[in-house]
C-alpha positions as CSV (number, residue, x, y, z in Angstrom):
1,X,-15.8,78.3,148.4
2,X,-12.9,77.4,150.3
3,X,-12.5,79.2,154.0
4,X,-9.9,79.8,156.6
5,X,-9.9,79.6,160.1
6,X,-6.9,80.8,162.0
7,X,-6.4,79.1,165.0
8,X,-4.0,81.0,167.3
9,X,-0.9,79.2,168.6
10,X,-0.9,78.6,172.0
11,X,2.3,78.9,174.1
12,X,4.0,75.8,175.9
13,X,5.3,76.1,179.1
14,X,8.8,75.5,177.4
15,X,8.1,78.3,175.1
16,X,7.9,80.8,178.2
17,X,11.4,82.3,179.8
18,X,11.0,81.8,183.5
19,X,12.8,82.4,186.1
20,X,14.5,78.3,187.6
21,X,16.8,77.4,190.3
22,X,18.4,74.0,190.7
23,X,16.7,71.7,193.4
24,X,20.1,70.5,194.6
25,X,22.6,73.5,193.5
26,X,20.6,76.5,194.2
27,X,21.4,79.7,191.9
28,X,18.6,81.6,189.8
29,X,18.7,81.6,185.9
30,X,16.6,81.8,182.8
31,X,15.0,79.1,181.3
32,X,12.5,78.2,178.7
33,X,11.9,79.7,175.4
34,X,15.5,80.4,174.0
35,X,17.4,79.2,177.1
36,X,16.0,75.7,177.0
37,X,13.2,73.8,179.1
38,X,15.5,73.8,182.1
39,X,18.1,76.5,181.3
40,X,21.1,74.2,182.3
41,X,24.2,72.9,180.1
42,X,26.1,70.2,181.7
43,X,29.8,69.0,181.2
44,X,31.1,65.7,182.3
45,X,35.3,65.6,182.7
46,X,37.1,62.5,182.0
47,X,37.4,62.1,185.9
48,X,33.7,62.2,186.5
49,X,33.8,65.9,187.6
50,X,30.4,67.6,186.2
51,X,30.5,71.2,185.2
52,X,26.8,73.0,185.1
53,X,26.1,76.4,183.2
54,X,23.6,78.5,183.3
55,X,22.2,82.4,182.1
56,X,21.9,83.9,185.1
57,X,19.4,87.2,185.7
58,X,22.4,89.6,184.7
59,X,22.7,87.4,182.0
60,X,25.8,86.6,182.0
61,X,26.9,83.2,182.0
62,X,27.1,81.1,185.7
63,X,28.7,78.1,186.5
64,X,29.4,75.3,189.1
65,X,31.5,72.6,189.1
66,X,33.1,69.6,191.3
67,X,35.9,69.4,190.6
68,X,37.9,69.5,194.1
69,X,35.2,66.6,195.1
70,X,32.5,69.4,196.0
71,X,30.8,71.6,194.5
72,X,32.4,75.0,193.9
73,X,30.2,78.7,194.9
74,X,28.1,79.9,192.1
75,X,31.0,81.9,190.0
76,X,29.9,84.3,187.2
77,X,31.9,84.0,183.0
78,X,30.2,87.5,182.7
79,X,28.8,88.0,178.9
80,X,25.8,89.6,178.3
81,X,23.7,86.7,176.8
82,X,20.0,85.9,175.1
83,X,19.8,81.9,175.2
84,X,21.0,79.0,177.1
85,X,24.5,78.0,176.9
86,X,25.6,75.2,174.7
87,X,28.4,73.0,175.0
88,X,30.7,71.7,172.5
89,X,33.2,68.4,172.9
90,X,35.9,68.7,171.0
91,X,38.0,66.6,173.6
92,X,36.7,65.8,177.0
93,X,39.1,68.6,178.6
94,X,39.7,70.9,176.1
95,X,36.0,72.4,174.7
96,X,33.6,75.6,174.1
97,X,30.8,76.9,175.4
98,X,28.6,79.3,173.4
99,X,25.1,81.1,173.2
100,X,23.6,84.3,171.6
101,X,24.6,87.2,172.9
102,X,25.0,90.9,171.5
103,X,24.5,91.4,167.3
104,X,22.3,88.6,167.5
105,X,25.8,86.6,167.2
106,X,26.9,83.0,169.0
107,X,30.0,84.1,171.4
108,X,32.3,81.9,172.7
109,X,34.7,81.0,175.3
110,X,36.9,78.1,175.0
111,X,38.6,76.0,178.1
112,X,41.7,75.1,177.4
113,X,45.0,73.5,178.9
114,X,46.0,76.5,181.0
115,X,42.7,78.2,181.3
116,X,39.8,80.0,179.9
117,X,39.4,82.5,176.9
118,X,38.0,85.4,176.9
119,X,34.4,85.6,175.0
120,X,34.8,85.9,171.7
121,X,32.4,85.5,168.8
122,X,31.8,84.4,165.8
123,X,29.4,84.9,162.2
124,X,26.0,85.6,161.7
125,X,23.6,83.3,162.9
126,X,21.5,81.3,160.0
């Protein structure tokens, strides 16, 4: 006779959504479980500027950069968000960030040369 034994999965501490703040850059955002084990995206700009973005407590999307040689205040891309932001390089200047946000749906915003778009999304996830 063949038996069974369910063994329940146990959580990892990446699997949990926590509550992080950056040692250096401060702030307080999600992370873990579907915002990622430290709940920051980073982009680097062809001048060495860095970019950071996060899903803040209103989840809506937060962001740094240092780009005037400092780093900018904590400013907020609004967006009403479920998992960490993603970033996508098309070009080093020009790109998209994206994460899961209402109608269980990626939404965008795309920088380009004279600014950023508004959030905008796009099908079904898979």
């Amino acid at each position: 006779m063949l038996s069974l034994v369910v063994v329940p999965r146990v959580a990892s501490a990446t699997d949990v959504v926590r509550v992080c703040s950056h040692n250096r850059l401060g702030g307080q955002f999600y992370c873990g479980g579907p915002y990622g084990e430290t709940g920051e995206a980073w982009h680097t700009y062809p001048n060495g500027a860095q970019q950071i973005f996060v899903v803040g407590l209103d989840h809506s999307v937060w962001t740094r950069d240092s780009g005037s040689g400092r780093w900018s205040d904590w400013g907020s891309y609004s967006g009403q968000l479920y998992s960490g932001v993603r970033t996508s390089n098309s070009n080093e200047w020009i790109y998209s960030i994206a994460a899961i946000g209402s109608h269980n749906r990626w939404w965008y915003r795309d920088r380009q040369n004279d600014g950023w778009t508004n959030w905008h999304m796009s099908g079904w996830l898979d």
